[in-house]
C-alpha positions in Angstrom: 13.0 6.4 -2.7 13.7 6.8 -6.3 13.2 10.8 -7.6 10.6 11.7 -10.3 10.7 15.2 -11.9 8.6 17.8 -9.6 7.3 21.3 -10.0 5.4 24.0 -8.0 5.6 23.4 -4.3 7.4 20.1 -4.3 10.4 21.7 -6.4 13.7 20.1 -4.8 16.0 23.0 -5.9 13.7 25.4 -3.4 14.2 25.0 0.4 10.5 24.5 0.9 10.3 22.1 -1.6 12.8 20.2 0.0 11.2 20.4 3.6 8.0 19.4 1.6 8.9 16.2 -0.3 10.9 15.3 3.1 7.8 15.6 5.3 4.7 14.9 3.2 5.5 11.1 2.9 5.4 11.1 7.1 1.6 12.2 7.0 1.0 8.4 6.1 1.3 7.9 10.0 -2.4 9.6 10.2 -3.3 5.8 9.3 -2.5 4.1 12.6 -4.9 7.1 14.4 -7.8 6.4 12.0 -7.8 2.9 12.1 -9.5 3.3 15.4 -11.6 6.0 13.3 -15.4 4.1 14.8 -14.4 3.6 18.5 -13.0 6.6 19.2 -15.9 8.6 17.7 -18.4 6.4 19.3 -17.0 5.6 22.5 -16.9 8.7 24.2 -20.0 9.9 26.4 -18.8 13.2 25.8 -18.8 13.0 22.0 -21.3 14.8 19.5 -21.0 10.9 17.9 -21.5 8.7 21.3 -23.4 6.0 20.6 -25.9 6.8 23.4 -27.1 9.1 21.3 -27.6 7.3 18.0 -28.5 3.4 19.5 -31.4 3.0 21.7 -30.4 1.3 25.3 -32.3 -2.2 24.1 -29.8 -2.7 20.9 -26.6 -2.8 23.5 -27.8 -3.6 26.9 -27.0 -7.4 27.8 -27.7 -9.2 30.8 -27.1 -12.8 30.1 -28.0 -13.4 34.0 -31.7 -13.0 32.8 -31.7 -15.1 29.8 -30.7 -12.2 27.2 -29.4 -13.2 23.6 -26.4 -11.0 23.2 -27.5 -8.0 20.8 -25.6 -7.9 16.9 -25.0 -4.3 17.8 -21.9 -4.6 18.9 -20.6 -7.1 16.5 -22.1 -4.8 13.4 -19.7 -2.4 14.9 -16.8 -4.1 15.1 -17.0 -5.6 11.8 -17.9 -1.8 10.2 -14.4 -0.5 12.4 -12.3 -3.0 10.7 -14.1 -2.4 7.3 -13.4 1.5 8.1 -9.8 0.8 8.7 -9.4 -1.0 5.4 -10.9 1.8 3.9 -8.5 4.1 5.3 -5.1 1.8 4.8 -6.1 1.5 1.4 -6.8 4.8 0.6 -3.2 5.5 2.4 -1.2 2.7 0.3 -3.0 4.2 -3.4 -1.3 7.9 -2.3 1.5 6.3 -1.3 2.1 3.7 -4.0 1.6 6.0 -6.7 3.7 9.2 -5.3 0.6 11.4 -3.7 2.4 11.6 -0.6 5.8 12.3 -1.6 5.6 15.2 -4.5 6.0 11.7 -7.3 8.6 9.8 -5.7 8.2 6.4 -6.6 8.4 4.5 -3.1 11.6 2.2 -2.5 10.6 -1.5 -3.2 11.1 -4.2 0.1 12.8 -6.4 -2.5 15.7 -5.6 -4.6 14.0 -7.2 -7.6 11.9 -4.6 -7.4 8.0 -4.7 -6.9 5.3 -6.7 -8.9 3.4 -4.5 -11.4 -0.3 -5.0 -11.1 -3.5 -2.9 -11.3 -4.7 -1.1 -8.5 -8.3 -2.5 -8.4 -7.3 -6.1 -9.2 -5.5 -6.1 -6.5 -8.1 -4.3 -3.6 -10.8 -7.1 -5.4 -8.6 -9.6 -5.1 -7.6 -8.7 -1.5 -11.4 -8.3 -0.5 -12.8 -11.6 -1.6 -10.6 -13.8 -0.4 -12.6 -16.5 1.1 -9.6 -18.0 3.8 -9.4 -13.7 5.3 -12.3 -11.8 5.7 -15.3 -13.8 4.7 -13.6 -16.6 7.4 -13.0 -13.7 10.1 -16.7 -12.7 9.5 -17.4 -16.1 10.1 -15.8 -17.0 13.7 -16.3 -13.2 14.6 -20.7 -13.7 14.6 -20.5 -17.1 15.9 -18.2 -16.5 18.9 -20.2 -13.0 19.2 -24.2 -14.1 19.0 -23.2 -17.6 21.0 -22.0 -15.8 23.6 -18.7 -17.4 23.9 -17.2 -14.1 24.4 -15.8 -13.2 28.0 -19.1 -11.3 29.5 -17.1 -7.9 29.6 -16.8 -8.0 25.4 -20.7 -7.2 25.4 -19.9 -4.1 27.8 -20.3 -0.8 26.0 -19.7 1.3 28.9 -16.3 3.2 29.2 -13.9 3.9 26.0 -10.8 2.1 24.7 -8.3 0.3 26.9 -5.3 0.9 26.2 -3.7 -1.1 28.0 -5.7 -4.1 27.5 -5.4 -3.0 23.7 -1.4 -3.0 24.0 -2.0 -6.3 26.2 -4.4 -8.2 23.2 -2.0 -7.6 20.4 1.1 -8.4 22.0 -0.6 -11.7 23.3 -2.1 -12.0 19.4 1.2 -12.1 18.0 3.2 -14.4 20.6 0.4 -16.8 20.4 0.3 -16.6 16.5 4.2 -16.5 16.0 4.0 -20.0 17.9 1.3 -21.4 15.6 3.3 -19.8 12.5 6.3 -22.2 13.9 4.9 -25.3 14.2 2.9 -24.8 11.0 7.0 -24.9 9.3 8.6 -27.2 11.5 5.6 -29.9 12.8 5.5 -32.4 9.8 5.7 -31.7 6.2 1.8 -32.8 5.7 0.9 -30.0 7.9 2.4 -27.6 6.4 1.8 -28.2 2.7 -2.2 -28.3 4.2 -2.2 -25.0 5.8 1.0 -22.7 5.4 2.7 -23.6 2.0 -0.2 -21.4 0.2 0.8 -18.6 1.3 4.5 -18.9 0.8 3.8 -18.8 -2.8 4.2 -15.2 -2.6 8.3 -15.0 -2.4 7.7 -11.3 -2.6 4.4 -10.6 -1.8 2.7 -7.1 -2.0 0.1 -5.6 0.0 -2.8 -7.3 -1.3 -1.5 -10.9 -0.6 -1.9 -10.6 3.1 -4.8 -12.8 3.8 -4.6 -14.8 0.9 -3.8 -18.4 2.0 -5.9 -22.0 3.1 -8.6 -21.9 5.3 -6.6 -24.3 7.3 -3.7 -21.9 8.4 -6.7 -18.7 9.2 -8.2 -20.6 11.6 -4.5 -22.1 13.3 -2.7 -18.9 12.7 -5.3 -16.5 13.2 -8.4 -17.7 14.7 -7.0 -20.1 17.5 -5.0 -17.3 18.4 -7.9 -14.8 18.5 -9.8 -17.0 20.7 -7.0 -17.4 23.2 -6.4 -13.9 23.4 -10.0 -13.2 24.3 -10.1 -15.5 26.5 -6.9 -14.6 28.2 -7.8 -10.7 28.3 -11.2 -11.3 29.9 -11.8 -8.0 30.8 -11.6 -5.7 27.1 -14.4 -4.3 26.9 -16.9 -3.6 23.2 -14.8 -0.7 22.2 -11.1 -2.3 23.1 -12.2 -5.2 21.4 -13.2 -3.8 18.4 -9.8 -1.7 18.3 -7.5 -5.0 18.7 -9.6 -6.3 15.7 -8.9 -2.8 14.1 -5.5 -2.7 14.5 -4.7 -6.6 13.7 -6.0 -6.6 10.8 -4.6 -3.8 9.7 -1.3 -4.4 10.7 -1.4 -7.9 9.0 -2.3 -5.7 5.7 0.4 -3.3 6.3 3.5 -5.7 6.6 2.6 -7.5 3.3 3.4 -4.1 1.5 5.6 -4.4 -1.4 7.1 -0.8 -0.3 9.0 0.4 2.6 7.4 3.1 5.0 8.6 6.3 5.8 7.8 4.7 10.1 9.7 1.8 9.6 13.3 2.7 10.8 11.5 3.8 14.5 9.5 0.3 14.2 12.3 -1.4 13.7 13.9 0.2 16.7 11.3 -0.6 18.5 10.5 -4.0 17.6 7.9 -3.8 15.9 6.8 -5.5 12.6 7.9 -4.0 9.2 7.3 -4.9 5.6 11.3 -5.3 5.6 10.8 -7.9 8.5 8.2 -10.3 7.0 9.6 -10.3 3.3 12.4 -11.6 5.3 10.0 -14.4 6.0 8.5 -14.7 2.9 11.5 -14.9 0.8 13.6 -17.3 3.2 11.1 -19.0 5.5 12.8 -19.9 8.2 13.2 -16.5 10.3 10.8 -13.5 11.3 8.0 -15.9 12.5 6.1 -12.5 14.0 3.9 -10.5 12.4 2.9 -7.5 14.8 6.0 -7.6 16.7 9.8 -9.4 16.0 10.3 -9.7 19.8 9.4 -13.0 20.1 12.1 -14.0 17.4 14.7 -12.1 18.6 14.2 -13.9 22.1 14.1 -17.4 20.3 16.9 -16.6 17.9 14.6 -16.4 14.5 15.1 -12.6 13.9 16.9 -11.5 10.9 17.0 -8.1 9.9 16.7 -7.3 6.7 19.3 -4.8 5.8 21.4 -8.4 6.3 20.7 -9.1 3.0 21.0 -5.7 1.6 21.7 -5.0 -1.2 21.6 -8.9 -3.0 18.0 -9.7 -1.9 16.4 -6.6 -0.7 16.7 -2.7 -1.0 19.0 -0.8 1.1 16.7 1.1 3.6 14.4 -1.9 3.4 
């Protein structure tokens, strides 16, 4: 990170200073928690905010044995938790960006070049009306929901989150995708100036770029797989599958960040997607296929790390 002048508690010559501009950055983390911000206060029977208290039985309860039209309770809900998510990532990524978190430490950029300038609310409009992301999303999420193509334990409200159906969804989200995302590249030329090729316009993209693309590479790269994942995971219920949305689309936010994160050395580690990681993508297009997770390119032999190309194409620590 690159230092700006500091007084007062975030002072860098005082030891609690230091301690201070060291750990505030890591509070950022809180993000991943309140993604999940809805379900978790509405799932729990125990909870002061269950949603047996607020919703009358008739606006959840679906028997499709009897003839019942699924109820747009449970999709409201899982449109409002991904909303509620975005509200919190984005409230995260303006304290970050702009030094809140880290006592006016300018964040280190992904890219060596440096990251674009741009203002803030140009780019959270920009993000938010983009036609191919979340109006498209909005879309195949109330017509799979109110057709009932859904696997019958979706309209289920009873229990909490699963997290291992969760953990299950997302990894399955991401193999599927990273397989679209490849033969988007590599199936013919036609195909992929159609669907991908938009969004490789962005050779170093930033946070607000993430679902801005064709409506032809949404519904391959993020819809198809969405619908197979369902339908593979056929026991999620309303509250793990409004987490996986959750979480997805948040994650697919978070890697197009223009800045590195104070988590991303342990996601690395781990495997798991980093801005670092799909820059690597973005600015060379033929590795890091995966969005949520690099395993799948490591185990076909697409994964580059990016402190490869450190410190030519991209920051050292990125």
């Amino acid at each position: 990170m690159m230092a700006h002048s500091s007084c007062g508690p975030c002072d860098g010559q005082s030891a609690p200073g230091s301690v201070l501009r060291t750990m505030l950055p890591y509070t950022g983390l809180l993000v991943w928690p309140l993604m999940l911000t809805l379900p978790l206060l509405l799932s729990s029977s125990a909870s002061p905010t269950s949603y047996e208290i607020f919703f009358p039985a008739s606006w959840y309860l679906f028997d499709p044995s009897s003839g019942d039209r699924p109820k747009p309770l449970g999709l409201s809900l899982g449109i409002l938790a991904v909303a509620v998510g975005q509200v919190f990532v984005l409230a995260f990524f303006y304290l970050y960006k702009y030094g809140y978190l880290s006592c006016g430490v300018t964040p280190t950029p992904v890219q060596s070049k440096g990251a674009q300038g741009y203002v803030f609310t140009e780019g959270v409009t920009t993000h938010l009306s983009q036609p191919e992301g979340f109006v498209l999303l909005g879309a195949y999420l109330s017509i799979t929901w109110m057709c009932n193509w859904m696997p019958a334990s979706y309209y289920s409200f009873e229990g909490s989150i699963q997290w291992v159906n969760l953990g299950l969804c997302l990894v399955l989200q991401d193999g599927i995708q990273y397989t679209m995302h490849r033969l988007e590249h590599v199936l013919s030329p036609a195909l992929y100036q159609k669907s991908h090729k938009p969004h490789h316009k962005f050779t170093n993209p930033r946070l607000f770029d993430a679902f801005n693309g064709s409506v032809t590479d949404t519904i391959l790269m993020i819809l198809v797989p969405l619908f197979t994942t369902a339908n593979l995971v056929r026991t999620c219920n309303v509250w793990t599958y409004m987490a996986f949305g959750s979480t997805y689309a948040n994650w697919l936010t978070l890697i197009h960040s223009e800045y590195v994160f104070p988590w991303d050395p342990l996601f690395r580690a781990l495997g798991l997607g980093t801005p670092g990681d799909h820059h690597v993508h973005h600015k060379f297009f033929k590795f890091n296929y995966g969005h949520l997770c690099m395993w799948f390119d490591m185990m076909s032999g697409t994964y580059r790390d990016p402190r490869e190309f450190s410190p030519k194409a991209f920051s050292v620590g990125a």
